[in-house]
DSSP file (Angstrom, degrees, kcal/mol; ACC not computed):
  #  RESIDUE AA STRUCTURE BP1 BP2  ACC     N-H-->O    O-->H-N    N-H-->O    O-->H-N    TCO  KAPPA ALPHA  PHI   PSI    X-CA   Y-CA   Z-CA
    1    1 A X              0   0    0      0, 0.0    99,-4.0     0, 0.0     2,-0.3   0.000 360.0 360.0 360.0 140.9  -50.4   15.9   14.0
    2    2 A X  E     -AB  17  99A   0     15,-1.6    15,-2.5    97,-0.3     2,-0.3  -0.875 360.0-155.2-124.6 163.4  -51.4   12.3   15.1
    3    3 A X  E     -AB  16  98A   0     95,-2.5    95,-1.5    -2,-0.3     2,-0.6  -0.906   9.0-155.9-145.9 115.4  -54.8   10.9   14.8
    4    4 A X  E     -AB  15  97A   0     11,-2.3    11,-1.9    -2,-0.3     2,-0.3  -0.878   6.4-149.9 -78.8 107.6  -55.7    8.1   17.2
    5    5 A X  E     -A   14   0A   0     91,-4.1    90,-1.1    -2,-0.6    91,-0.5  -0.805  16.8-179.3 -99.8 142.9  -58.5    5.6   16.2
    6    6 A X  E     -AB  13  94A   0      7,-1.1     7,-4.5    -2,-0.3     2,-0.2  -0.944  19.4-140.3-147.5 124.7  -60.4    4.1   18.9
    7    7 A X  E     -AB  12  93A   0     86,-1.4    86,-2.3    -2,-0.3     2,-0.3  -0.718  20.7-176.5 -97.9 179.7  -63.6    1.4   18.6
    8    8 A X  E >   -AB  11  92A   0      3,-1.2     3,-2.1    -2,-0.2    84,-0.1  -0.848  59.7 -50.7-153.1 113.0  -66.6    1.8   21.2
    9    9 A X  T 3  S-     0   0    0     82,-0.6     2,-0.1    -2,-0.3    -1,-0.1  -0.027 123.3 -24.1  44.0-129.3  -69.0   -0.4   21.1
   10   10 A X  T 3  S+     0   0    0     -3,-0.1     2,-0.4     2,-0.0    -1,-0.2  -0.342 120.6  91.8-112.5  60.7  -69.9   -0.7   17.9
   11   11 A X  E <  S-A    8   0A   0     -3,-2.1    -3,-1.2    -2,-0.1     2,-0.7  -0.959  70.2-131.1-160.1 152.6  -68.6    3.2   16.8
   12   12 A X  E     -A    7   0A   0     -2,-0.4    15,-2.0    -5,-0.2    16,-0.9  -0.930  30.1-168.0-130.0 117.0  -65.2    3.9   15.4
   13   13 A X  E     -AC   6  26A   0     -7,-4.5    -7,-1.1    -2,-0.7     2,-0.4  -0.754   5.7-167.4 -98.5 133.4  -63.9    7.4   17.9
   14   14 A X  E     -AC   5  25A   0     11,-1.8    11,-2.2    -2,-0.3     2,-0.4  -0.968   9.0-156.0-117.8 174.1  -60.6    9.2   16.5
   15   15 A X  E     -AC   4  24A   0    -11,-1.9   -11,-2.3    -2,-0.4     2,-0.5  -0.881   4.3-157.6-144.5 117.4  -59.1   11.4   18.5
   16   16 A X  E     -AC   3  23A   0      7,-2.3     7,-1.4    -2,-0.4     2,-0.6  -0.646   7.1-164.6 -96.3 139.0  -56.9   14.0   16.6
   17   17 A X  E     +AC   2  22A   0    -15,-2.5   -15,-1.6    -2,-0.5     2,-0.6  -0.897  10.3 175.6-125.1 122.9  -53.9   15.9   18.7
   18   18 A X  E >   - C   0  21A   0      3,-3.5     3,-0.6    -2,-0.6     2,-0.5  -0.796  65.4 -56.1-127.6  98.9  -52.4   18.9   17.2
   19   19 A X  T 3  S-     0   0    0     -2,-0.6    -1,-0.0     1,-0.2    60,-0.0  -0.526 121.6 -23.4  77.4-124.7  -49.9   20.4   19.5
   20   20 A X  T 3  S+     0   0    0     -2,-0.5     2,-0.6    -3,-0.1    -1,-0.2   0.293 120.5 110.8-101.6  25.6  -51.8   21.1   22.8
   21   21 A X  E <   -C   18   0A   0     -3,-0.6    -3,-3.5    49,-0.1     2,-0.4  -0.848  51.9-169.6-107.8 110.4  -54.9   21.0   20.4
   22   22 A X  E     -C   17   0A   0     -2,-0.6     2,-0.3    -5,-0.2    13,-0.3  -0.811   4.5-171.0-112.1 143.1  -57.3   17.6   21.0
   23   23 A X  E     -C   16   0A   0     -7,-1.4    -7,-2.3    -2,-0.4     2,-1.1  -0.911  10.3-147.7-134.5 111.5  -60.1   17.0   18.4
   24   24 A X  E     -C   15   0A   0      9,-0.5     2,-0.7    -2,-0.3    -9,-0.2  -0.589  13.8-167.9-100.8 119.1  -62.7   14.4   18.8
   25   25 A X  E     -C   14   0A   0    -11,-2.2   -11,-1.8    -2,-1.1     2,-1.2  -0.735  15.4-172.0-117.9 112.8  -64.3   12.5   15.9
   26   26 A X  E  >  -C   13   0A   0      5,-1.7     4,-3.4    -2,-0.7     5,-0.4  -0.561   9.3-163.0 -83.3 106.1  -67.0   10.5   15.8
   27   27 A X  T  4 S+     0   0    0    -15,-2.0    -1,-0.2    -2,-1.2   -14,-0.1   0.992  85.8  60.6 -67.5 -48.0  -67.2    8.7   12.3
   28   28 A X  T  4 S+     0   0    0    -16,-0.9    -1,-0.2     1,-0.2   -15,-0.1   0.849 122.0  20.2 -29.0 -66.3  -70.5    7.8   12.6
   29   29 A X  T  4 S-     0   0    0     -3,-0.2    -1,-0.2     2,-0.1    -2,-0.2   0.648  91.4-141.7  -7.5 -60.0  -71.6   11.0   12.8
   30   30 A X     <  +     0   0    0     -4,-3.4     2,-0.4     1,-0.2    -3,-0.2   0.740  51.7 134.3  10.4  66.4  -69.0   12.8   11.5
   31   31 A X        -     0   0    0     -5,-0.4    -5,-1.7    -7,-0.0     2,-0.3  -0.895  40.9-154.5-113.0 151.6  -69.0   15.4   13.6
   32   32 A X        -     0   0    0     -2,-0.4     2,-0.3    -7,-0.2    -7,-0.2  -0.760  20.0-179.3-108.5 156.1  -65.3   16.8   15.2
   33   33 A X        -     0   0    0     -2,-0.3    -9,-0.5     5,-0.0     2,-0.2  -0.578  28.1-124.1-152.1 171.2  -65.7   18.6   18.6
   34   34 A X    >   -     0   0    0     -2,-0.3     3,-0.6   -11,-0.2     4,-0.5  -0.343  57.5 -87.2 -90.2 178.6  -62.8   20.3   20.9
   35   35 A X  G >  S+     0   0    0    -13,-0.3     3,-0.7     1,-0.2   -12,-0.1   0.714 125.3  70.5 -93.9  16.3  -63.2   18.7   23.9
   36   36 A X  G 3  S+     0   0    0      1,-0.2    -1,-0.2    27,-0.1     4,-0.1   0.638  90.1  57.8 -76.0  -4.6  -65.8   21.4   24.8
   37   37 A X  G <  S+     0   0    0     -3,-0.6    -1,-0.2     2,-0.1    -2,-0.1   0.346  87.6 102.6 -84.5 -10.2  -68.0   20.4   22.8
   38   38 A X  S <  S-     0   0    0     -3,-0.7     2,-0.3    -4,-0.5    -3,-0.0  -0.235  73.0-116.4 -66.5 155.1  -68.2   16.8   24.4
   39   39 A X        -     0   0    0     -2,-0.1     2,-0.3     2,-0.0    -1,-0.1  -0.702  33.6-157.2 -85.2 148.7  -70.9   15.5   26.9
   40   40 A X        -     0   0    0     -2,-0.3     2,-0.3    -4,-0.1    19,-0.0  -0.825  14.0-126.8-111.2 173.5  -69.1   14.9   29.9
   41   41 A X     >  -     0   0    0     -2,-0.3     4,-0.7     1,-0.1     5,-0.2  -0.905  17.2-152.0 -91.8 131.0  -70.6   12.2   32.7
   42   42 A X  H >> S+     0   0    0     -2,-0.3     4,-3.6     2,-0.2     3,-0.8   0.930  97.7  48.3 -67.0 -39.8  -70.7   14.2   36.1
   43   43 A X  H 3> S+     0   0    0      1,-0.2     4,-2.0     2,-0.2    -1,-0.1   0.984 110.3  52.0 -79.7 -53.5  -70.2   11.0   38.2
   44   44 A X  H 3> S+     0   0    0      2,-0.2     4,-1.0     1,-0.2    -1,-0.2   0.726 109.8  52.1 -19.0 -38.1  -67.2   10.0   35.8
   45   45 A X  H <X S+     0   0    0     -3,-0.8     4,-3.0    -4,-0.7     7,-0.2   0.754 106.2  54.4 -89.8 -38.7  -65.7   13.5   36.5
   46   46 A X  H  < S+     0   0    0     -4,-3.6    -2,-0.2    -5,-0.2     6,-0.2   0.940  99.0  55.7 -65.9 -31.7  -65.9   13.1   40.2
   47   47 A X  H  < S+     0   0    0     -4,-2.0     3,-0.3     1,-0.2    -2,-0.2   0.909 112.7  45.8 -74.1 -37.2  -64.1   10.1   40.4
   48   48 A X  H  < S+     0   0    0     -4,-1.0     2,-0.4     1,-0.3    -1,-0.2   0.959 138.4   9.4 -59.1 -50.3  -61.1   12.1   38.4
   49   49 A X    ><  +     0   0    0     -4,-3.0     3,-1.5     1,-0.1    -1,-0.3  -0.873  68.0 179.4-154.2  88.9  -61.4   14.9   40.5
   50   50 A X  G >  S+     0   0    0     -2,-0.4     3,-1.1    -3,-0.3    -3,-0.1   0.537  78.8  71.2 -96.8 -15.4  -63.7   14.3   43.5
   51   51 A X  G 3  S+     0   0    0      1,-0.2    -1,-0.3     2,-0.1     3,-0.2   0.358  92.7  57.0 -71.5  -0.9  -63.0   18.2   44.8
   52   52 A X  G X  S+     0   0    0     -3,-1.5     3,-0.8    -7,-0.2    -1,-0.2   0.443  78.8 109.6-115.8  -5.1  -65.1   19.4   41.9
   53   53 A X  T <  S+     0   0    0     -3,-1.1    -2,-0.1     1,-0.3    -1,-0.1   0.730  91.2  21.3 -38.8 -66.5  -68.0   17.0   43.5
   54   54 A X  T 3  S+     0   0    0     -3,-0.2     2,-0.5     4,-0.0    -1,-0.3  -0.352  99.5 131.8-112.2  41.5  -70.8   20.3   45.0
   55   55 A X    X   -     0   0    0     -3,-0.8     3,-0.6     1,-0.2     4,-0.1  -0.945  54.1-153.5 -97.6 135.6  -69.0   22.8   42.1
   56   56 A X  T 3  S+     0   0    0     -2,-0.5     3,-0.3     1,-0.2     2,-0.3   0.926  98.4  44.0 -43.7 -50.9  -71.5   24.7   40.0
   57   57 A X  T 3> S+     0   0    0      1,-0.2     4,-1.7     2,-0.1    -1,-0.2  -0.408  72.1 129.6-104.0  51.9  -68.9   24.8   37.3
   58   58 A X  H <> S+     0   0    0     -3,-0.6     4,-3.0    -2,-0.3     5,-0.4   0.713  77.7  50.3 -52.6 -46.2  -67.6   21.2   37.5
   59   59 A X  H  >>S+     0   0    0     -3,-0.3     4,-1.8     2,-0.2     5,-0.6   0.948 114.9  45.0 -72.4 -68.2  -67.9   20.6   33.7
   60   60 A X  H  >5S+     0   0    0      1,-0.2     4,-1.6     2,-0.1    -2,-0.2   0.842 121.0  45.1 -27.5 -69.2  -65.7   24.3   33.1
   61   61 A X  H  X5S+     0   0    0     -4,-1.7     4,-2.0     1,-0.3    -1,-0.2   0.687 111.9  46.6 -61.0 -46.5  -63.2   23.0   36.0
   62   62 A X  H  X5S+     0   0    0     -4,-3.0     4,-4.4     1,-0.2    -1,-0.3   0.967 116.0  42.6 -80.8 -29.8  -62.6   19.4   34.9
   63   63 A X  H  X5S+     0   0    0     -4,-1.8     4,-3.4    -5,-0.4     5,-0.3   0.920 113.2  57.9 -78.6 -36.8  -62.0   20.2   30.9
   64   64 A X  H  X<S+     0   0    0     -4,-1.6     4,-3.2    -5,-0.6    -1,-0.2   0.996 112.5  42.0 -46.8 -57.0  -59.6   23.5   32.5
   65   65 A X  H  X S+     0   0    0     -4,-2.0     4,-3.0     2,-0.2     5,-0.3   0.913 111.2  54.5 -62.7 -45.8  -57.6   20.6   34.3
   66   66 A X  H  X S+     0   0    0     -4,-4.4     4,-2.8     2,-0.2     5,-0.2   0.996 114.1  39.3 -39.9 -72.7  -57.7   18.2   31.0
   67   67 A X  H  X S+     0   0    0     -4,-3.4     4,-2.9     1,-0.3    -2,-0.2   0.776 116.5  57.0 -79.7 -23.5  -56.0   21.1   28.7
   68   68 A X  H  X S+     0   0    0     -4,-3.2     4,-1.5    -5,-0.3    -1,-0.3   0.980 111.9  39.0  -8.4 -81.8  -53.7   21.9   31.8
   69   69 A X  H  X S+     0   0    0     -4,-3.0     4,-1.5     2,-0.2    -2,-0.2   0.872 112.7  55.9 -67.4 -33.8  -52.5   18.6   32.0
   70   70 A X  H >< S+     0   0    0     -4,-2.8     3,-2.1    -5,-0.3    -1,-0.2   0.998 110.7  46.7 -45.7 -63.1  -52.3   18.0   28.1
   71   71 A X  H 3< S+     0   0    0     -4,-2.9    -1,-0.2     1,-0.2    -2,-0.2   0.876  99.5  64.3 -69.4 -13.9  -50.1   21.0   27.8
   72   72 A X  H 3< S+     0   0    0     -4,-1.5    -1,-0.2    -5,-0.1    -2,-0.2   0.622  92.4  96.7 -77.7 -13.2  -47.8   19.9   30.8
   73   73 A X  S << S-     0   0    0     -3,-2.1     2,-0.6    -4,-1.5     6,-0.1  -0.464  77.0-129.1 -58.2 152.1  -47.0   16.9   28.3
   74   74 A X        -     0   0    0      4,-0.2    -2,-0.1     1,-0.1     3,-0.1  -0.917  60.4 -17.9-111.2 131.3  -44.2   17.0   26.3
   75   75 A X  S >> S-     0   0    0     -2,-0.6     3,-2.9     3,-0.1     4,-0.9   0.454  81.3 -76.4 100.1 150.6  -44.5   16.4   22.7
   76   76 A X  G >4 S+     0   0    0      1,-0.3     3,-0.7     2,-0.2    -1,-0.1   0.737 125.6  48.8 -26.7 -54.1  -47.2   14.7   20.5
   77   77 A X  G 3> S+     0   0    0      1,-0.3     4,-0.6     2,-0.2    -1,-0.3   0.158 102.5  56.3 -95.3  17.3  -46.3   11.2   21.5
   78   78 A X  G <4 S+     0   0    0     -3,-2.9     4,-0.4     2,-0.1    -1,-0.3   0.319 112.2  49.1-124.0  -9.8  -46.3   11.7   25.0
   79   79 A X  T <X S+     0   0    0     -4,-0.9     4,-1.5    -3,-0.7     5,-0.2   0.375 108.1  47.6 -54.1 -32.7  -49.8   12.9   24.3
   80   80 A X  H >> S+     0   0    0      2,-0.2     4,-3.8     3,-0.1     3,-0.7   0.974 109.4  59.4 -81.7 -64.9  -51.0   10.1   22.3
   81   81 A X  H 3X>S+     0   0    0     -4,-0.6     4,-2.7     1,-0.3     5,-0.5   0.859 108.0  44.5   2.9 -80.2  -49.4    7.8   25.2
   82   82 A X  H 3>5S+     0   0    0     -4,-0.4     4,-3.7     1,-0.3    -1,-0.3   0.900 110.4  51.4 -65.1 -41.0  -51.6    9.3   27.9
   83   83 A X  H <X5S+     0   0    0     -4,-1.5     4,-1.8    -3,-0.7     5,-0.4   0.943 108.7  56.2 -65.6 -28.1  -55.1    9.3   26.0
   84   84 A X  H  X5S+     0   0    0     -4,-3.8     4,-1.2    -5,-0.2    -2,-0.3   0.983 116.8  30.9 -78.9 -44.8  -54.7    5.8   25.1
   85   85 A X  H  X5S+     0   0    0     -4,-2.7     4,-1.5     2,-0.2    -1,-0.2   0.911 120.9  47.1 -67.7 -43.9  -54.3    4.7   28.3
   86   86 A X  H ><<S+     0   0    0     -4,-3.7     3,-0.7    -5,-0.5    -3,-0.2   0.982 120.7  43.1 -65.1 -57.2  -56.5    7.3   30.1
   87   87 A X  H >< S+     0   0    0     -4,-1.8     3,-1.4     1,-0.2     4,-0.3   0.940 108.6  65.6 -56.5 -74.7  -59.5    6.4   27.0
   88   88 A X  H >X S+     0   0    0     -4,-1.2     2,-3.2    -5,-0.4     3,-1.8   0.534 100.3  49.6 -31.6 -71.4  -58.3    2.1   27.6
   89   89 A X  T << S+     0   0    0     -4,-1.5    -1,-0.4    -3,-0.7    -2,-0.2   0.211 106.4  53.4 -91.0  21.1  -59.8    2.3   31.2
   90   90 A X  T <4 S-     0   0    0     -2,-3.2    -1,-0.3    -3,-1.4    -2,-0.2   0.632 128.9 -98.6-123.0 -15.9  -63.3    3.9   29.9
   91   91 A X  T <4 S+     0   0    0     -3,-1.8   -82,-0.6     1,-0.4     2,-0.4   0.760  75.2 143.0  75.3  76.0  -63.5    1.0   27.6
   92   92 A X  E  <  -B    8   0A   0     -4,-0.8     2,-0.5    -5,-0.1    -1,-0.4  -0.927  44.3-137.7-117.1 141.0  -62.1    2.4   24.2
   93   93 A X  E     -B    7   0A   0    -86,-2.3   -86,-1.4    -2,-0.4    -9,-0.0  -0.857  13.6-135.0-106.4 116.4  -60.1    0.1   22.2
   94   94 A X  E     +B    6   0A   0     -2,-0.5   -88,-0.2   -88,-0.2     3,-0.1  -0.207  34.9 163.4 -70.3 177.3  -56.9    1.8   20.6
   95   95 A X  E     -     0   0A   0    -90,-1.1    12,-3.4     1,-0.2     2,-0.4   0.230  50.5  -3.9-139.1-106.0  -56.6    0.7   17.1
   96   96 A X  E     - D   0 106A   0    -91,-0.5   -91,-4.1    10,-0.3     2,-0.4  -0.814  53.6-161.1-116.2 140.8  -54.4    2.5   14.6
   97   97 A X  E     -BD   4 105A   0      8,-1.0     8,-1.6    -2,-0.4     2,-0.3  -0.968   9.1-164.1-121.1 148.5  -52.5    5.6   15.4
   98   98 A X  E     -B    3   0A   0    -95,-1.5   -95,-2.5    -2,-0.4     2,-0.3  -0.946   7.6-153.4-144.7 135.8  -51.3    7.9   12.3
   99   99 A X  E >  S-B    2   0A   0      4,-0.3     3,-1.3     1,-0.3   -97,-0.3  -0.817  74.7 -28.1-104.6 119.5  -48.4   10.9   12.5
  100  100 A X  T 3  S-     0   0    0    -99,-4.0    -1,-0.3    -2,-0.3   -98,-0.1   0.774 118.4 -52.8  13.2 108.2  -48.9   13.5    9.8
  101  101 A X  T 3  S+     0   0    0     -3,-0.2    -1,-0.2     1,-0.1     2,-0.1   0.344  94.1 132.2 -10.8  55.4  -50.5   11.6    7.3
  102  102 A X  S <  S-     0   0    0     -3,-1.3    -1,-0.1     1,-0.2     0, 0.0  -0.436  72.4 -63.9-101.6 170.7  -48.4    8.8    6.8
  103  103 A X        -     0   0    0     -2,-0.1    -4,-0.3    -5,-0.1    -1,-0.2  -0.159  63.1-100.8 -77.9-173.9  -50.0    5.3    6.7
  104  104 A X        -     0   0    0     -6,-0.1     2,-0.3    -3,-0.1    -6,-0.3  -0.488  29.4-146.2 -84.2 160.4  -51.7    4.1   10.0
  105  105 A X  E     -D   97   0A   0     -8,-1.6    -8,-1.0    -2,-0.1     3,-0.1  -0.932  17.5-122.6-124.3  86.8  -50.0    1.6   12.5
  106  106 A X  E     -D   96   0A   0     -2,-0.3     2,-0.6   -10,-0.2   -10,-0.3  -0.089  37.2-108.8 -34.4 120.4  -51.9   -0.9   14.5
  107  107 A X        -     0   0    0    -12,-3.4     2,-1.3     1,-0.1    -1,-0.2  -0.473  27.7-129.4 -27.4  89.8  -51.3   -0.4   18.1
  108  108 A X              0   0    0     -2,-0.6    -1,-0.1     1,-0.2   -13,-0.0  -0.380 360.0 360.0-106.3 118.6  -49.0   -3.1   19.9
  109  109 A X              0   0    0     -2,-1.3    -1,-0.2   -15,-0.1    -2,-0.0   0.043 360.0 360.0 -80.4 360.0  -50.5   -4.1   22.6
């Protein structure tokens, strides 16, 4: 398991990955989600995937294609890799990453 922490604005995201298993936590909140339980942006989802544009079931389609492409990673840290980067262009800032609960590690960036 890794848990990736992430600021937003002013709201501190983790994003926990267990196997091909993503968990989103908002501490503020504190509520944890899958990512089906996230709001997606439609216009956000088109620009990933612009065929999904006049699809009823755009929101179903894009999150099918997320956990697709997740599992077609290999391994935890080749997971972690790709949300920080893909999150970094949405304007999340990674933070600390921690691997089965060992202490956390500042990202270097």
């Amino acid at each position: 398991m890794i848990q990736i922490s992430f600021r937003y604005g002013g709201e501190i995201v983790a994003v926990i990955i267990r196997g091909n298993e993503l968990l989103f936590h908002n501490t503020s909140s504190l509520m944890t989600t899958p990512i089906d339980g996230l709001k997606l942006n439609k216009s956000g989802v088109i620009k990933e995937f612009p065929e999904l544009k006049d699809d009823e079931e755009w929101k179903k389609k894009s999150i099918k294609k997320f956990k697709d492409h997740i599992k077609s990673l290999d391994g935890e840290t080749n997971k972690m890799n790709y949300i920080k980067e893909d999150l970094k262009k949405y304007g999340y800032v990674p933070l600390y990453f921690q691997r089965a609960g060992h202490r956390p590690k500042k990202f270097k960036d």
